[in-house]
N, C-alpha and C positions, 0 to 999 in steps of 0.2 A: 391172296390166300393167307388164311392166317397160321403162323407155326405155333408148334405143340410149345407146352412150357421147357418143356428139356431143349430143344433147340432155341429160344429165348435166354439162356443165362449169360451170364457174362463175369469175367475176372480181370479184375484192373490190380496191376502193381502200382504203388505212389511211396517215391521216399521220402520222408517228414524232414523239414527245414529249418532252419533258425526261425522264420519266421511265422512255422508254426506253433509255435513256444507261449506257454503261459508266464504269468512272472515267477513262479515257482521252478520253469525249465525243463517243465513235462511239456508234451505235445498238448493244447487248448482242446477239451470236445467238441466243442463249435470246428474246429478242424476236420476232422473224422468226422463227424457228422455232415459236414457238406460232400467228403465223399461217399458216404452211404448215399445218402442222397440222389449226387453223380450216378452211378451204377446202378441202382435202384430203377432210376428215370430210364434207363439206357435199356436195360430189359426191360420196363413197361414200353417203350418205343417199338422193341423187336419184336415183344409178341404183338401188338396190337395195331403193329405198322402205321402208325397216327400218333399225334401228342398228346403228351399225358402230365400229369399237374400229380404232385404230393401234397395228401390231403390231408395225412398227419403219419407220425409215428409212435409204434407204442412199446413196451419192453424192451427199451435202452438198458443197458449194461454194461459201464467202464468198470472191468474185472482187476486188467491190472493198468500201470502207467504205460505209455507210450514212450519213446524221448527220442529228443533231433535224434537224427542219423538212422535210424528204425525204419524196414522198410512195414506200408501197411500191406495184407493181401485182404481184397474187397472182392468176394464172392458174391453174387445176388441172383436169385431166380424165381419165378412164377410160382404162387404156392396154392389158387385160389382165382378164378375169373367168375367176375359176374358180369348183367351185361354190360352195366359202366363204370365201373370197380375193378380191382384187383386186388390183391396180398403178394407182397416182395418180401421173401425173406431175405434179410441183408446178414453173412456172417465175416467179422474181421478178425485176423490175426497181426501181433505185429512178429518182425523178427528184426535181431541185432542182427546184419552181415558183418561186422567190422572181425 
């Protein structure tokens, strides 16, 4: 039985490491972007109870820096089914907890 897309979403906490570091000493986008990704994949998973493949992404937006110790929150849900397609909107925030 397939679930609606509201029952499909999912939110992942991840806190950002030294070694997610550019040489600059912000968080890499290539970082964040693998967890868009992650959680993206994870609700096309839930809704379509089958595997699912990223076929691209489109309107990326690094607003502000990231940096170690920041935690990220990775929101993502169903925006869009076709019959062998989807649309994941992916939205992240980071936050200092220190």
């Amino acid at each position: 039985m397939e679930k609606t897309p509201n029952e499909s979403k999912a939110e992942v906490i991840i806190r950002m490491f030294p070694s997610d570091a550019n040489p600059a000493g912000n968080v890499f986008g290539g970082a964040i972007l693998k967890h868009i990704d992650m959680v993206a994949g994870i609700v096309a998973q839930r809704y379509s109870q089958s595997n699912a493949v990223t076929v691209s992404m489109d309107k990326i937006s690094f607003l502000k820096p990231v940096f170690v110790g920041n935690v990220l929150f990775v929101n993502a849900r169903v925006n869009y089914v076709q019959k062998s397609s989807m649309e994941i909107e992916v939205n992240v925030e980071a936050e200092d907890i220190a």
